[in-house]
C-alpha positions as CSV (number, residue, x, y, z in Angstrom):
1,X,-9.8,-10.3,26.6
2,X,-10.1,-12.8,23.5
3,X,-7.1,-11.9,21.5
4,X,-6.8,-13.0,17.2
5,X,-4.2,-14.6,16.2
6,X,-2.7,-12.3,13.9
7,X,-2.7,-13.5,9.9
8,X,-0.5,-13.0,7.0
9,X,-0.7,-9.6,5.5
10,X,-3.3,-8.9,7.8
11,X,-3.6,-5.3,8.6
12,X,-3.6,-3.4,11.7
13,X,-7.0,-1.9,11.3
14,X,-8.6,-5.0,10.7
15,X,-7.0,-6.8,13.4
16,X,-8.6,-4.3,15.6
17,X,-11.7,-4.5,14.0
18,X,-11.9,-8.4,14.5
19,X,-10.7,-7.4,18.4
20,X,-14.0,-5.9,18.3
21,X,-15.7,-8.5,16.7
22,X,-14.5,-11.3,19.2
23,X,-14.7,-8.7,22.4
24,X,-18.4,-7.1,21.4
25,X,-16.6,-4.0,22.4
26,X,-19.3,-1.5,21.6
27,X,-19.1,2.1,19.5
28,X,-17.7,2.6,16.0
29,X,-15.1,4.7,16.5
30,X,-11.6,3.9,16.2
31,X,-10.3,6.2,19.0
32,X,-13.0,4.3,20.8
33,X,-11.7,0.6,19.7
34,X,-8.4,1.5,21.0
35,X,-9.1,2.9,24.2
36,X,-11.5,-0.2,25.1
37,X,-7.9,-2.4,23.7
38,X,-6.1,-0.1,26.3
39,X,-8.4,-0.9,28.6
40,X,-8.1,-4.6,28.5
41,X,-4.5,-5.3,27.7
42,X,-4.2,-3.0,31.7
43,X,-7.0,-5.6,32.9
44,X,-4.2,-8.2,32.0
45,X,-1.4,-6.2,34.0
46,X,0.4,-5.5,30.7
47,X,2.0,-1.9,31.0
48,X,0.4,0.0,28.2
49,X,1.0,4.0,29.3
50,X,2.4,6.4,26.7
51,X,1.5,3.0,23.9
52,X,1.0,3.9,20.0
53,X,-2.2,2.4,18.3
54,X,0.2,0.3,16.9
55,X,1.8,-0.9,20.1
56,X,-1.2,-2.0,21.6
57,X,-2.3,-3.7,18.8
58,X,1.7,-5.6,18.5
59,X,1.1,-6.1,22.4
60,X,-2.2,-8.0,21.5
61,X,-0.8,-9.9,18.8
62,X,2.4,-11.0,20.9
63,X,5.0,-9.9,18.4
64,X,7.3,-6.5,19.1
65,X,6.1,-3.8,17.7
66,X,8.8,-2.8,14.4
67,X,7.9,-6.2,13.0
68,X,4.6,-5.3,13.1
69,X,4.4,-1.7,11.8
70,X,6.5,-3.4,9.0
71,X,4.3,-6.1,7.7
72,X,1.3,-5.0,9.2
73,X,0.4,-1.1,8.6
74,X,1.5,1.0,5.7
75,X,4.0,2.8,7.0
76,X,6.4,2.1,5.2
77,X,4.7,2.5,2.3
78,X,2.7,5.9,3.4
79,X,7.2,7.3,4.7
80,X,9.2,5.9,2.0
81,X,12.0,8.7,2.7
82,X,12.6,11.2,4.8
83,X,15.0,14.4,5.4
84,X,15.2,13.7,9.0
85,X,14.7,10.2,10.1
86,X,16.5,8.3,7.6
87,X,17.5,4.6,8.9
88,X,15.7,4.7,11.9
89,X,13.4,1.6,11.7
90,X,9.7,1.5,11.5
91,X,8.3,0.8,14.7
92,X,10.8,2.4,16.5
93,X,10.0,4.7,19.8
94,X,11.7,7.4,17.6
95,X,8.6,7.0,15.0
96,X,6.2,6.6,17.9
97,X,4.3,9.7,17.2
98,X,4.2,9.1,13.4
99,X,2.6,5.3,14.4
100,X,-0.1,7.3,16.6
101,X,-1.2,9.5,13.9
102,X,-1.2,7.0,10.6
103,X,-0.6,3.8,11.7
104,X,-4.1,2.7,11.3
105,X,-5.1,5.2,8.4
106,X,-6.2,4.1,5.1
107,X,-4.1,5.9,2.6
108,X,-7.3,6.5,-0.1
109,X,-9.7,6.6,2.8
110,X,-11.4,3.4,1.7
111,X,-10.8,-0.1,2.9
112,X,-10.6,-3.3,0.1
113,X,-10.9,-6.6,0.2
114,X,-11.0,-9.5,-2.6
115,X,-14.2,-11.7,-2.7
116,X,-11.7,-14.6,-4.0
117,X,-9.6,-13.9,-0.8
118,X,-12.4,-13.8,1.4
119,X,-14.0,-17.0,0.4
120,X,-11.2,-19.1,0.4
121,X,-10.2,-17.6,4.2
122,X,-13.6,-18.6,5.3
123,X,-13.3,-22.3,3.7
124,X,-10.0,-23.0,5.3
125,X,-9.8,-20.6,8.8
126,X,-13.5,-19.7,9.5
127,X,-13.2,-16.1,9.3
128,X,-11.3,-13.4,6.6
129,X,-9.6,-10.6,6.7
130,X,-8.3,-7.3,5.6
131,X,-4.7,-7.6,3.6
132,X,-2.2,-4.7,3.7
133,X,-1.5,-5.5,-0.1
134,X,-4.6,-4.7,-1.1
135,X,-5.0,-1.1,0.3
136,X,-1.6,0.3,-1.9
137,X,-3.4,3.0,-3.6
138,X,-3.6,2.4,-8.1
139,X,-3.6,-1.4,-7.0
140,X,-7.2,-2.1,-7.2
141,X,-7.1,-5.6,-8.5
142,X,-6.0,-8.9,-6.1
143,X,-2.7,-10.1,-7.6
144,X,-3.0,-13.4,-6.4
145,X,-6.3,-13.7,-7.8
146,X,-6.2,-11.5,-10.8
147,X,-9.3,-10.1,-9.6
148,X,-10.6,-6.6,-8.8
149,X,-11.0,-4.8,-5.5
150,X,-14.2,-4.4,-3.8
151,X,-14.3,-1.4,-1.3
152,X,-16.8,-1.5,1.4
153,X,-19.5,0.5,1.1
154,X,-19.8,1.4,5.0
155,X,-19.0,4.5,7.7
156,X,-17.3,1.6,10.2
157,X,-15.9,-0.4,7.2
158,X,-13.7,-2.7,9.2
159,X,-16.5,-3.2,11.6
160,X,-17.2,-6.3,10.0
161,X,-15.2,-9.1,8.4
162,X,-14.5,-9.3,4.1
163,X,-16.7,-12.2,3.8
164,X,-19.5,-10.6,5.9
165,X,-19.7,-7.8,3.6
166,X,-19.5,-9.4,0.4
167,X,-22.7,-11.6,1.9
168,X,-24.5,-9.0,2.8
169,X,-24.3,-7.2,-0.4
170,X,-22.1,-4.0,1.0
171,X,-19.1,-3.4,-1.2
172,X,-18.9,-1.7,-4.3
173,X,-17.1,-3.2,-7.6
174,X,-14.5,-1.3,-9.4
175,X,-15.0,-1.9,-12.8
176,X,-13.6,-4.9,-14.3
177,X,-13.4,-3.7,-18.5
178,X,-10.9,-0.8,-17.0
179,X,-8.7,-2.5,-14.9
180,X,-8.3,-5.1,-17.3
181,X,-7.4,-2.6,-20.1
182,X,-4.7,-1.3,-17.1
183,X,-3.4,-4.6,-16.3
184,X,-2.6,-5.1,-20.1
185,X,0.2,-2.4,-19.6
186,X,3.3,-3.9,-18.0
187,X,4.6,-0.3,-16.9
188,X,1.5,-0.9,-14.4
189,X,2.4,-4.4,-13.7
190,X,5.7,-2.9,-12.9
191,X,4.0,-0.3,-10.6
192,X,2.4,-3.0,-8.9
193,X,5.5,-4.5,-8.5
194,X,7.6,-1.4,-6.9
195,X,5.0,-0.8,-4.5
196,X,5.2,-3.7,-3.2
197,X,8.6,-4.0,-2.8
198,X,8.3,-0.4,-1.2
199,X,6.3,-2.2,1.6
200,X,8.9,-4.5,2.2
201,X,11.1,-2.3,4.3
202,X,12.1,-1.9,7.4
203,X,13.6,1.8,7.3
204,X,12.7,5.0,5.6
205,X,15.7,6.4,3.0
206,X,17.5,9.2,3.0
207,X,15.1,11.5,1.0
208,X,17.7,13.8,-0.3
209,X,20.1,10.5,-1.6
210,X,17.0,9.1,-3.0
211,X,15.7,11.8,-4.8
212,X,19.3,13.0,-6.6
213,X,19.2,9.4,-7.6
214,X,15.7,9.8,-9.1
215,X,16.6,13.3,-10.8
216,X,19.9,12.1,-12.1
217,X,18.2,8.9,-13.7
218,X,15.6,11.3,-15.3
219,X,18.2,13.6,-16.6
220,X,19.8,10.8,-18.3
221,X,17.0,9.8,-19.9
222,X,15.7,13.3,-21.1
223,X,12.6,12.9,-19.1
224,X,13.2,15.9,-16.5
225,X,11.8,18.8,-15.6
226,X,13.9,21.2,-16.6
227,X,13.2,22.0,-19.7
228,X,9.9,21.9,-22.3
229,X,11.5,19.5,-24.1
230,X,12.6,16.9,-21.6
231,X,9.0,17.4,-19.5
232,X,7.2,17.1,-22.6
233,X,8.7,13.6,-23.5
234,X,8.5,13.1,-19.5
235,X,4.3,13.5,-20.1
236,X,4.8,10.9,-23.3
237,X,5.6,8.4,-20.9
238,X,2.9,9.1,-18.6
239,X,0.4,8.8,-21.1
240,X,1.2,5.6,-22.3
241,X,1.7,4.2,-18.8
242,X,-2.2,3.9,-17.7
243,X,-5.3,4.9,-19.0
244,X,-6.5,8.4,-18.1
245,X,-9.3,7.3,-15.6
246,X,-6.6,5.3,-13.7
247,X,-4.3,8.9,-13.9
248,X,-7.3,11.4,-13.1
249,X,-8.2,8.8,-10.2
250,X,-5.0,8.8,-8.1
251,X,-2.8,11.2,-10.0
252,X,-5.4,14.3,-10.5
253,X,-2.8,17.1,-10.0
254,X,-1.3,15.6,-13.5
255,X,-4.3,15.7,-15.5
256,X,-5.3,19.3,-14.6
257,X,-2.7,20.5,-17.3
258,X,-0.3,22.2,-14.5
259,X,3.2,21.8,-15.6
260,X,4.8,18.8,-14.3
261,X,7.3,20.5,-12.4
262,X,4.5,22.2,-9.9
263,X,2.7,18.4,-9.4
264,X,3.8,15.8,-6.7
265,X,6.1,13.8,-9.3
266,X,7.7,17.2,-10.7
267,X,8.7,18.1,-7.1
268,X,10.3,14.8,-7.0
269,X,12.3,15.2,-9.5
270,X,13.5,18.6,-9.4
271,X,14.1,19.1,-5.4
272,X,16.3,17.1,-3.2
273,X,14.3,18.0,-0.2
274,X,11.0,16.6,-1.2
275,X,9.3,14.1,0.5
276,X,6.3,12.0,-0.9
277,X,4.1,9.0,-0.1
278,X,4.6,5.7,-1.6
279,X,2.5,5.6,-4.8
280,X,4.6,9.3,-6.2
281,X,8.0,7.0,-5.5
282,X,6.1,4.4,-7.3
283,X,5.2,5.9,-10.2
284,X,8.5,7.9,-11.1
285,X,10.3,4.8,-10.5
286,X,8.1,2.6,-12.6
287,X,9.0,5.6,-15.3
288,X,12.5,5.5,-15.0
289,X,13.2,2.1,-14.8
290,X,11.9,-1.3,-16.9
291,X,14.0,-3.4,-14.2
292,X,11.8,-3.6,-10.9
293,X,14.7,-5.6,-9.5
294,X,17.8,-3.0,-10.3
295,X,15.6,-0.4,-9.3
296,X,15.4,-2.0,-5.8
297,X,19.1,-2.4,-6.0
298,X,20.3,1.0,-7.1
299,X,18.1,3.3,-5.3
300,X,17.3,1.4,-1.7
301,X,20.4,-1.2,-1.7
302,X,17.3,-4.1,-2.2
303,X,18.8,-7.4,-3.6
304,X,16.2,-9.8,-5.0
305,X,16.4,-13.3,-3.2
306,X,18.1,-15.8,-5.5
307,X,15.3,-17.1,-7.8
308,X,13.2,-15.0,-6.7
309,X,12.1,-11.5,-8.6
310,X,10.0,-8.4,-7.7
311,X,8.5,-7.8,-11.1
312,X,5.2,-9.3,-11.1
313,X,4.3,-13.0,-12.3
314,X,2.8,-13.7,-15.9
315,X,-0.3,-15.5,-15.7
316,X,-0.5,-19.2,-17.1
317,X,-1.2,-18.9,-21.1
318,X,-2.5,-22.2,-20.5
319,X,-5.0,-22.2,-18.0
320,X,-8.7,-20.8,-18.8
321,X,-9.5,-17.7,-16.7
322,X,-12.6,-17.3,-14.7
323,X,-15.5,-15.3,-14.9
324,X,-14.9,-11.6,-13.7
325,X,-10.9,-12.2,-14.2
326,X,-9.1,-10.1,-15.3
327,X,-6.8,-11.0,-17.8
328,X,-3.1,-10.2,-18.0
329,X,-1.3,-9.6,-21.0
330,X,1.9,-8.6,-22.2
């Protein structure tokens, strides 16, 4: 077997998509991929009976499998909390049957790339590939690049490389006038910002410590959902965090007019027992909080690195942007 050295931020389903790639293993399935990576890691003697997706693929790549569910898949991300396996780590045989279903699942069902990231990957390695930061669902721009997302505009999407998409024309644009208006709001900055610190984990939290946290916070605030007049300053918020294409796109249970405390970030903040993906954590924390970094802190013991903050970067006043940028303002 040809195995791919594994890249930064690179994530799993692409990894075994470039597998494929450098293999010609045939079919387009991904139940298919994995049984022909099964299949070839026994061909090497390596024991792989009773394996997770994602432990063939960390058997491939030569590093043990919770470090990479951790920087690799969106695990940690897709099981921010939870009411019964709190602390164990990601990666763990405990979370073994969690891996098998959604390790290689796309949260939003699509698969993004950057055209920025793709061409520089192909000037200096010879090949791109699919980051992990760029899947986080609301996140559809390239942070590095100030860019937006393109998603690829295919059945077998990680079938081929970034670059080879973006060459032969298969990806679709998200529209740059209404990100940009988006990334003008620093509450989305800061979204962008908790999300990624939620994928820099190693463990799921204690759902039910997390979410008192969460409810208590909102109660101080007024911005619960216990009463009309608390969820009604709660919805004030929302509103003037994103625009309402961005909420109906990835929040549509909030724009249907239901009262907050039936949708997927009331439930959060009313029961202790609620559990909820990455981007519902994200937004009621980028709601409650201005500070990314005592967020972290208070609600998932997180300390920032000295020097070194989680709130997202201010672009360079200075420096010209480039055509189809999208501009960052405070």
């Amino acid at each position: 077997m040809i195995h791919a050295e594994l890249m930064p931020d690179e994530l799993a389903l692409g990894l075994l998509g470039r597998l494929r790639s450098l293999n010609g293993w045939q079919g387009h399935q991904r139940g298919m991929a994995t049984s022909q990576l099964r299949d070839s890691l026994d061909a090497e003697g390596l024991a792989t009976e009773g394996l997770s997706n994602a432990d063939l693929l960390a058997l491939a790549a030569g590093i043990p499998t919770a470090q990479f569910v951790r920087f690799h898949t969106l695990l940690p991300f897709r099981f921010v909390a939870s009411d019964f396996g709190a602390h164990v780590p990601y990666g763990s045989p405990c979370s073994a049957g969690t891996e098998q279903v959604y390790g290689l699942a796309l949260p939003t069902g699509r698969l993004f790339a950057c055209r920025a990231c793709a061409s520089e990957d192909v000037g200096r390695w010879g090949f791109s590939w699919y980051r992990r930061s760029h899947q986080v669902p609301g996140l559809e721009w390239c942070e590095r690049h100030r860019m937006t997302l393109s998603w690829i505009d295919d059945g077998d999407p990680s079938g081929e490389l970034p670059h080879t998409w973006f060459e032969r024309g298969g990806v679709r644009e998200i529209s740059v006038r209404t990100f940009a208006l988006q990334c003008q709001k620093g509450a989305l900055r800061r979204y962008l910002s908790v999300c990624s610190a939620l994928l820099d984990r190693a463990a799921p939290a204690d759902s039910r410590a997390l979410n008192r946290k969460l409810m208590a916070r909102a109660s101080a605030l007024g911005m619960g959902v216990d009463s009309e007049k608390h969820e009604c300053k709660l919805k004030t918020a929302i509103s003037a965090f994103a625009d309402q294409h961005w909420l109906s796109a990835h929040f549509p249970d909030i724009q249907k007019g239901e009262r907050l405390a039936e949708t997927r970030l009331g439930r959060l903040l009313r029961d202790p027992r609620a559990v909820a993906q990455g981007a519902d954590y994200g937004l009621v924390i980028s709601l409650l909080y201005d500070d990314v970094d005592e967020a972290m802190d208070l609600l998932f013991g997180i300390r920032k690195r000295v020097g070194v903050s989680m709130s997202a970067a201010r672009p360079d006043a200075s420096r010209q942007p480039a055509q189809g940028e999208l501009v960052m303002t405070s």
